[in-house]
C-alpha positions in Angstrom: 0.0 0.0 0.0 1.4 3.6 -0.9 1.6 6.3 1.3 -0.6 8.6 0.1 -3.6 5.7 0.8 -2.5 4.7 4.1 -2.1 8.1 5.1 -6.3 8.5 3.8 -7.0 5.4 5.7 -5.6 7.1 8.8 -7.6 10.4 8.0 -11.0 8.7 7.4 -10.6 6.5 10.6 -9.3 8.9 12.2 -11.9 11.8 10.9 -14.4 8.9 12.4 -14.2 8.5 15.7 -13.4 12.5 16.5 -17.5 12.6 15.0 -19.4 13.7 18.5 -21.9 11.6 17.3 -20.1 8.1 16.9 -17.9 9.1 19.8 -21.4 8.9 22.3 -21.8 5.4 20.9 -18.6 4.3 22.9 -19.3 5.8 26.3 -20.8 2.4 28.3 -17.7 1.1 31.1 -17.0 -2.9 31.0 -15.4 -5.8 29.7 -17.1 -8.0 27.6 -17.9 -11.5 29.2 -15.3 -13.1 26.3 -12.8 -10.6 27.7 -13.5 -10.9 31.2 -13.1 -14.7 30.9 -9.3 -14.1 29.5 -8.2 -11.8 31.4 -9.5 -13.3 34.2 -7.8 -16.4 33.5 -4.4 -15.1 31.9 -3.9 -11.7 33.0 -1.6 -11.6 35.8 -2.4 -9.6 38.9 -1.4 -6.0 38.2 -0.3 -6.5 35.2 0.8 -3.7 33.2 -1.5 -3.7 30.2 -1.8 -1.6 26.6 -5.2 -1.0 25.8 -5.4 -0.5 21.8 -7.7 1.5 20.2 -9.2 2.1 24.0 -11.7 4.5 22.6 -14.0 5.9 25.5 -12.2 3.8 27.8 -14.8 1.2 28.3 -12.4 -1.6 28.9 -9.8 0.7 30.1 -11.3 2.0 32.8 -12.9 -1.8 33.8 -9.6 -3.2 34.0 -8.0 -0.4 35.9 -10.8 -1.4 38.4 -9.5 -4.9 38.6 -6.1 -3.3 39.7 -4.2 -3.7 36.2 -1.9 -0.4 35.2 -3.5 0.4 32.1 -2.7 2.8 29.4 -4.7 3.2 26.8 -4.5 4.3 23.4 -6.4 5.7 20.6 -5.8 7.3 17.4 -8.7 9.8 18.0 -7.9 13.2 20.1 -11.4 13.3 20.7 -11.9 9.6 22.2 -9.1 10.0 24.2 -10.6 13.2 25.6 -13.9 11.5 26.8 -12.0 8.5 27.6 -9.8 11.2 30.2 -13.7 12.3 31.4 -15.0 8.8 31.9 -11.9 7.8 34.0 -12.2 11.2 36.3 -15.7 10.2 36.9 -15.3 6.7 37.9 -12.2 7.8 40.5 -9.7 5.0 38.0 -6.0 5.9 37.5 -5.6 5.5 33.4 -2.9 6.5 31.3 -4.7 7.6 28.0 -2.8 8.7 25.3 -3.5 9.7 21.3 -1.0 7.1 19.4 -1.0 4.9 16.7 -0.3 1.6 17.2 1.9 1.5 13.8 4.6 3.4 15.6 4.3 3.1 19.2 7.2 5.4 21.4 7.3 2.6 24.2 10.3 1.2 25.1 11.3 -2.7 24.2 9.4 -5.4 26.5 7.5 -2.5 28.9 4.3 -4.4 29.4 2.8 -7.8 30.4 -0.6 -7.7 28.3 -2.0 -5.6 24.7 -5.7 -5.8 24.5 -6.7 -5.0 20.8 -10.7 -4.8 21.0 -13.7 -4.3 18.8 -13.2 -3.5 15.5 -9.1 -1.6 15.7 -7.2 -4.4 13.9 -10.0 -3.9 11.1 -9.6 0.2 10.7 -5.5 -0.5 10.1 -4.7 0.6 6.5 -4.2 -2.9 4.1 -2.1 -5.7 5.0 1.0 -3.5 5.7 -0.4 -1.4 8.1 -2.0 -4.7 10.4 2.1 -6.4 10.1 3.1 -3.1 11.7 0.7 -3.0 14.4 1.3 -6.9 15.2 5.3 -6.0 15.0 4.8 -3.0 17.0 2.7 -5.3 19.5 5.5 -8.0 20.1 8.2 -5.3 20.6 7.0 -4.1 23.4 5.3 -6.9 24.8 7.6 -9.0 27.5 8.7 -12.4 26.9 5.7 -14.7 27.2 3.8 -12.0 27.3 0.1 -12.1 26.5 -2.1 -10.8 23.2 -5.8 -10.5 23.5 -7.6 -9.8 20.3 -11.0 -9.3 18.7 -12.1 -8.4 15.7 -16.2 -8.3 14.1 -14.7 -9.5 10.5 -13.6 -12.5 8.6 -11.6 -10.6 6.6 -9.7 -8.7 8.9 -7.0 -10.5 9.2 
């Protein structure tokens, strides 16, 4: 994929989820029952986890409640914003940040656990830009550290 059409991909997604509208659609705090069933059973106790794509901190903000240091991340200045909001109201500590998961700043082997959620992996530009979020992922993942994953298409991958 050239450039010029990853770097559209980036603007539509990104364009997206800064919409007021679509943002309000993210707003609702909790894991899933599929993720609360992993990370309950391999997510080490305080764990130092990357949230991908965290949106408006809904899962965020629930693990962060289970005692996990969480940072999350989001393309979107404006999810990050509410996500800020939502985690001031519920009284959680939550590192949010506006990155892209292509070309994360982190430091080799800095966290235990990346949770990439809901629909993220899909929105990355072609084939290219998933193989840089997935290299990006296992750098700074520890050794034996975990990857949780979901995605709502067959043809994300």
């Amino acid at each position: 994929m050239d450039g010029k059409r990853e770097t559209a991909i980036k603007k539509l997604v990104r364009g997206t989820y800064e919409n007021p509208q679509v943002v309000s659609r993210y707003v609702d705090i909790g894991l899933w029952l599929s993720e609360e069933i992993l990370v309950l059973e391999y997510v080490p106790e305080g764990a130092r986890l990357l949230d991908v794509g965290c949106g408006a901190g809904r899962a965020s903000i629930a693990l962060a409640e289970l005692g996990l240091d969480v940072v999350g991340i989001d393309l979107s200045q404006t999810m990050v914003a509410v996500a800020r909001q939502q985690a001031d109201l519920t009284g959680v500590e939550v590192a949010f940040e506006v990155m892209d998961v292509t070309d994360l700043p982190f430091p080799d082997t800095c966290f235990e656990v990346a949770l990439f959620s809901y629909n993220g992996l899909e929105l990355l530009p072609g084939r290219e830009g998933k193989r840089k979020a997935m290299e990006e992922i296992a750098r700074i993942l520890k050794p034996g550290g975990i990857f949780i994953f979901s995605s709502h298409s067959l043809f994300a991958l």
